[in-house]
C-alpha positions as CSV (number, residue, x, y, z in Angstrom):
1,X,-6.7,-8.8,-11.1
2,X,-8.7,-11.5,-9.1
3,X,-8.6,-11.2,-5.2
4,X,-6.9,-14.3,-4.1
5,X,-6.2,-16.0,-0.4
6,X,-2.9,-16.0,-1.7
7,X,-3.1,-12.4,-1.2
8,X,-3.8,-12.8,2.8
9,X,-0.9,-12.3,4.7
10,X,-2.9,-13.0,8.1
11,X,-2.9,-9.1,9.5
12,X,-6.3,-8.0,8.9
13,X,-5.5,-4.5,8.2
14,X,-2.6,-5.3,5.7
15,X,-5.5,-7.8,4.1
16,X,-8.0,-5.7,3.5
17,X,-5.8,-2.3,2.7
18,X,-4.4,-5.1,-0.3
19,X,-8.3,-6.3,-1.4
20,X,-8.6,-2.3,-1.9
21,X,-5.8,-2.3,-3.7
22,X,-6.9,-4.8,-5.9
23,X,-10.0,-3.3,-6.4
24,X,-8.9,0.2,-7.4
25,X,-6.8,-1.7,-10.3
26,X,-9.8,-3.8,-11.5
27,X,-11.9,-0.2,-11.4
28,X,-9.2,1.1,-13.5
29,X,-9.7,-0.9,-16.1
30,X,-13.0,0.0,-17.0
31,X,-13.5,2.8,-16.0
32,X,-14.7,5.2,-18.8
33,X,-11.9,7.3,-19.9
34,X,-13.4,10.9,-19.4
35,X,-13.5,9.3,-15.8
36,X,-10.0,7.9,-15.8
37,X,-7.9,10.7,-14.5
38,X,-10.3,11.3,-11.3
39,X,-10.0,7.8,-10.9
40,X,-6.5,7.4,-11.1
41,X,-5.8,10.1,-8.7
42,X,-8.2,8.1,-6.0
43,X,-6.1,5.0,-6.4
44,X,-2.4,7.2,-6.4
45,X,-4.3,8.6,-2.7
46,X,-5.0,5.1,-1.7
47,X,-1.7,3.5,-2.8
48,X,-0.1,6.2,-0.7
49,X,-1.7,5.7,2.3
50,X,-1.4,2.0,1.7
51,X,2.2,2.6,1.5
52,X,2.4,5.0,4.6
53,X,0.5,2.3,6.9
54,X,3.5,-0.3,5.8
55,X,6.1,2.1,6.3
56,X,4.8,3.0,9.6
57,X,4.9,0.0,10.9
58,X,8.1,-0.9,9.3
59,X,9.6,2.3,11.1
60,X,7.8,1.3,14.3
61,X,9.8,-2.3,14.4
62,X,12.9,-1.3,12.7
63,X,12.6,-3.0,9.5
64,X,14.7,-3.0,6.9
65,X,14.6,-0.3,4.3
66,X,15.2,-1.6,1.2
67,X,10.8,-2.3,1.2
68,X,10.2,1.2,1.8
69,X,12.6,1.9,-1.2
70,X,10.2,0.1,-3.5
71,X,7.2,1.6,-1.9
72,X,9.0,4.9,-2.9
73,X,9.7,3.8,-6.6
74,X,6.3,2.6,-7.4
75,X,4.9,5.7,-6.3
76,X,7.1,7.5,-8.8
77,X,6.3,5.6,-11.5
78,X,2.3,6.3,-10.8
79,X,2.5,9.5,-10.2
80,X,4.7,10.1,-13.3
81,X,2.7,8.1,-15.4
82,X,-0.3,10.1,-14.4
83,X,1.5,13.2,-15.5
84,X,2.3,11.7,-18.9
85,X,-1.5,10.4,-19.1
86,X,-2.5,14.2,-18.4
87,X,-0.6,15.5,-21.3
88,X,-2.2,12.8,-23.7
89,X,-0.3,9.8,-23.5
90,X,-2.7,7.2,-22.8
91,X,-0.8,4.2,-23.8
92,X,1.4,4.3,-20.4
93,X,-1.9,4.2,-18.7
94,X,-2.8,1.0,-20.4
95,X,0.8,-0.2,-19.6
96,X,0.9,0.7,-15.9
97,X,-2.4,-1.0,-15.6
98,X,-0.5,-4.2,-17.2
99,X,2.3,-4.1,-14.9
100,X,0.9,-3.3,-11.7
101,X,-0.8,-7.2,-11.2
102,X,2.6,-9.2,-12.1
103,X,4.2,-6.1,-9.5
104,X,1.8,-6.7,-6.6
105,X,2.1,-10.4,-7.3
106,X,5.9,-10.6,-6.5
107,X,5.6,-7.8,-3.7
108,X,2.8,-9.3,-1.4
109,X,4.9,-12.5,-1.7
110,X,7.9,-11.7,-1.3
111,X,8.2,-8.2,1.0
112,X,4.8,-7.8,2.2
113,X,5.2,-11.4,3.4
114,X,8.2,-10.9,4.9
115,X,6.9,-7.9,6.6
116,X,3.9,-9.5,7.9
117,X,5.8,-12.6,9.3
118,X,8.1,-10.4,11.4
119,X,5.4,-8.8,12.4
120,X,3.2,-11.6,13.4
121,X,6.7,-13.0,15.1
122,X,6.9,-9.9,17.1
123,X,3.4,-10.0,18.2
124,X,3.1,-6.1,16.6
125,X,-0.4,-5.0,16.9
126,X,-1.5,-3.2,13.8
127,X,-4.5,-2.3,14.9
128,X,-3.3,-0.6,17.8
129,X,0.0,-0.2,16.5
130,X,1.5,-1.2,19.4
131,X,4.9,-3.5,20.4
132,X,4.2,-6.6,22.6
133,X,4.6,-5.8,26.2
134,X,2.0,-2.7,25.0
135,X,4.6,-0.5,24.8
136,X,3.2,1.5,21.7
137,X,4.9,2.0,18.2
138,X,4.2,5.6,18.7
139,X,7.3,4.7,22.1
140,X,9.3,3.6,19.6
141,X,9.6,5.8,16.8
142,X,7.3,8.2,17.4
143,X,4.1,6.5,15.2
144,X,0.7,7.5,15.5
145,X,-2.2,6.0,13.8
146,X,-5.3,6.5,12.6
147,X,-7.9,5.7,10.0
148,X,-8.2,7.9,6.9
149,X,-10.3,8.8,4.6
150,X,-11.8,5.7,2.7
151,X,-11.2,3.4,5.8
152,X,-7.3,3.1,5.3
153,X,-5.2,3.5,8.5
154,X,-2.2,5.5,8.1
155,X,0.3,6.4,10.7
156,X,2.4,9.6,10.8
157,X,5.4,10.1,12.8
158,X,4.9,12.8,15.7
């Protein structure tokens, strides 16, 4: 995968949490397999907590669901594939890492954009993840956040 502007949605956080994304595939595919597990299991951490700082936000705005939902369903299918990769099955690896650019593709334009528009709209501060008026997210459904390891932010409900 090549980082593209394409890919910048205009929220600095959701920006760069998607350039590590990105990065974690391309280290993927070369990584050396005795390597690959380890380095699987890095990017299945980060892609959650990538997914976690969306959903966070989505829950702090009210945002529809059905995002979350795929969120949900691509986590699956990593953390599945990984188990099948364990037991020997190396081809899904190979596959996954074929599928997972066309994937990102469609869901940074489509719901990612979507999400970052309404957010942008609404004047939500991801840093601070706050509402306009600084009432913060954390007022409105209980969201806290805060940088994790590997410089993600993630927010947890309290």
């Amino acid at each position: 995968m090549e980082w593209s502007e394409r890919y910048e949605l205009g929220l600095a956080r959701m920006d760069e949490t998607h350039r590590e994304f990105v990065g974690f595939c391309n280290e993927l595919l070369i990584v050396a397999p005795e390597n690959f597990l380890a380095r699987l299991d890095a990017f299945i951490d980060h892609t959650a907590a990538h997914f976690d700082q969306e959903n966070r936000w989505m829950e702090a705005v009210s945002f529809p669901s059905c995002h979350r939902a795929e969120h949900d369903r691509v986590l699956e299918v990593i953390r599945e594939v990984r188990q099948r990769i364990e037991k020997g099955d190396a081809f899904l690896g190979r596959r996954l890492l074929e599928e997972l650019p066309p994937w990102f593709d469609n869901h940074v334009d489509t719901m990612d954009a979507a999400l970052a528009f309404y957010l942008k709209e609404i004047g939500f501060d991801t840093e601070a993840c706050a509402l306009p008026e600084g009432g913060a997210a954390q007022d409105a459904a209980g969201c806290a956040c805060q940088l994790a390891p590997g410089g993600v932010e993630t927010c947890r409900s309290l």
